[in-house]
C-alpha positions in Angstrom: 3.0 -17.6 -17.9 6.2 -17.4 -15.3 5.2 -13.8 -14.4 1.7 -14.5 -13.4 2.4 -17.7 -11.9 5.4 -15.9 -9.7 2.0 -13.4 -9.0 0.6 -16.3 -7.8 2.9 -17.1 -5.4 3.8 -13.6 -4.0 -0.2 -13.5 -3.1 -0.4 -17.2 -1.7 3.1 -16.5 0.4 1.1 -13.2 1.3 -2.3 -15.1 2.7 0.3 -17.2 4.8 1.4 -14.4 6.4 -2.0 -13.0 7.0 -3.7 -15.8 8.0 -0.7 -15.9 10.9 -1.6 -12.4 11.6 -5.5 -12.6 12.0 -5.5 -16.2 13.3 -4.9 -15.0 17.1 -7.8 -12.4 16.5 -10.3 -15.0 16.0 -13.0 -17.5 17.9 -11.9 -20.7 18.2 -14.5 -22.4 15.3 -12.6 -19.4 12.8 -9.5 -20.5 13.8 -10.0 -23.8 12.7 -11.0 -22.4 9.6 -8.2 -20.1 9.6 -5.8 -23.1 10.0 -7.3 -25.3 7.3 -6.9 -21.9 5.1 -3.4 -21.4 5.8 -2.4 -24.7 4.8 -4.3 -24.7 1.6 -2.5 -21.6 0.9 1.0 -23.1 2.2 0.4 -26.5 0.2 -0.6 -24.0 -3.0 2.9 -21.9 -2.7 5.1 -25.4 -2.8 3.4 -26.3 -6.0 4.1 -23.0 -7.6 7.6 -22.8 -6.3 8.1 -26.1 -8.4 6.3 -25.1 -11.0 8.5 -22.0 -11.5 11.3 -24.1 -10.9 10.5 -26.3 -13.8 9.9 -23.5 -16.2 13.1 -22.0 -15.3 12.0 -19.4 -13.8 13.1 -16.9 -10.8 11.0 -14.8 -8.8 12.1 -12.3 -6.3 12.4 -13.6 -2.8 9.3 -13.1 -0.2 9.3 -10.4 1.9 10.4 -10.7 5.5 7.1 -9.0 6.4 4.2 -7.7 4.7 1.9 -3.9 5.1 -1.7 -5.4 5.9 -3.9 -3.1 4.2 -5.4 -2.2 7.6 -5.0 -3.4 10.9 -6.2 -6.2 12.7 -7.4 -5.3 16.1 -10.4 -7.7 16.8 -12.5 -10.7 15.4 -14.2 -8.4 12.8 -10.9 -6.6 11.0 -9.8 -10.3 10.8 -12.1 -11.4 9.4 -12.2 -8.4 6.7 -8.5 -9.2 6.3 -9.5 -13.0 5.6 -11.7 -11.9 2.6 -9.3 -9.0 1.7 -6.9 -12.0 1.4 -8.6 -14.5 -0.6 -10.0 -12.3 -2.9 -6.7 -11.0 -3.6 -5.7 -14.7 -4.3 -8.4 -15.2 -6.2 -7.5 -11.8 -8.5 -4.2 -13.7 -8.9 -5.2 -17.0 -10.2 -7.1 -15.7 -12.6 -4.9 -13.8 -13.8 -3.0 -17.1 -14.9 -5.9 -18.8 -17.0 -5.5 -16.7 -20.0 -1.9 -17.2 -19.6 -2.1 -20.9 -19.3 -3.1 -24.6 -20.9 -3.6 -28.0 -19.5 -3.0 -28.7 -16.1 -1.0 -25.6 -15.4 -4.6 -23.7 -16.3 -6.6 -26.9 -14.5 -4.3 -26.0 -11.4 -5.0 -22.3 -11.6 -8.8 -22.7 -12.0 -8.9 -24.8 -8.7 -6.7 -22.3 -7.2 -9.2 -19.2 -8.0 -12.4 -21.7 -6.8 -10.4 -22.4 -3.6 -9.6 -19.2 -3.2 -13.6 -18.1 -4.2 -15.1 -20.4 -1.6 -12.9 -19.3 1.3 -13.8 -15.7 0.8 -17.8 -17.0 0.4 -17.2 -18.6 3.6 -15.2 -15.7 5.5 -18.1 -13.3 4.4 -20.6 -15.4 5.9 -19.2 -15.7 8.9 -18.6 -12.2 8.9 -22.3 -11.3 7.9 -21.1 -9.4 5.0 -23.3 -9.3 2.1 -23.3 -10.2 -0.6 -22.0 -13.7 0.3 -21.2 -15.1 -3.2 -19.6 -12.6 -6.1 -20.7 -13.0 -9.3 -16.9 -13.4 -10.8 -14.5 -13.9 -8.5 -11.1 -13.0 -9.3 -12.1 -9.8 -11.4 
């Protein structure tokens, strides 16, 4: 479970540092959002950082900076990159369940719904369609 949980972690460490990039590039309602998002994702790395740390485990240090996977030039690539972002996280919480029991797998399913309903809501402020995927995280 210590490799997909240190997944975890390199994509939540990778949504703080997006959400820093596209939060200047947004209205002010989004950036609220944006905020709320970012701490979520912040509050989401501690807990695996301490998870790891109980298991014994290391994981590579983050990345002084990250490749967006396009760039952010207005409100709309941001909020592309917010949905880009959270469906990546969701891709790697799921990828802990099968790996995981208890609350470590309780802890990864709220991560992947978290992750689920922030991209729902990124899309529909974006006016992307469809809205909701059927399985997010796949």
């Amino acid at each position: 479970m210590s490799d997909q949980l240190a997944a975890a972690l390199a994509a939540e460490e990778a949504a703080i540092y997006a959400y820093g990039v596209l939060g200047v590039h947004l209205a002010r309602g989004d950036v609220t959002e944006a905020r709320s998002a970012e701490q979520a994702h912040r509050t989401r790395r501690d807990a695996a950082v301490s998870r790891l740390a109980a298991l014994n485990a290391s994981t590579a240090p983050p990345p002084a900076a990250y490749r967006l996977p396009f760039p952010v030039t207005g409100a709309a690539s941001a909020l592309k990159l917010a949905i880009h972002v959270e469906a990546g996280v969701a891709a790697a919480w799921y990828a802990v369940l099968p790996a995981s029991e208890g609350g470590d797998r309780t802890t990864a399913l709220a991560a992947l719904t978290d992750a689920a309903v922030r991209a729902t809501r990124w899309r529909r402020r974006a006016g992307t369609a469809p809205v909701t995927l059927p399985f997010p995280g796949r």
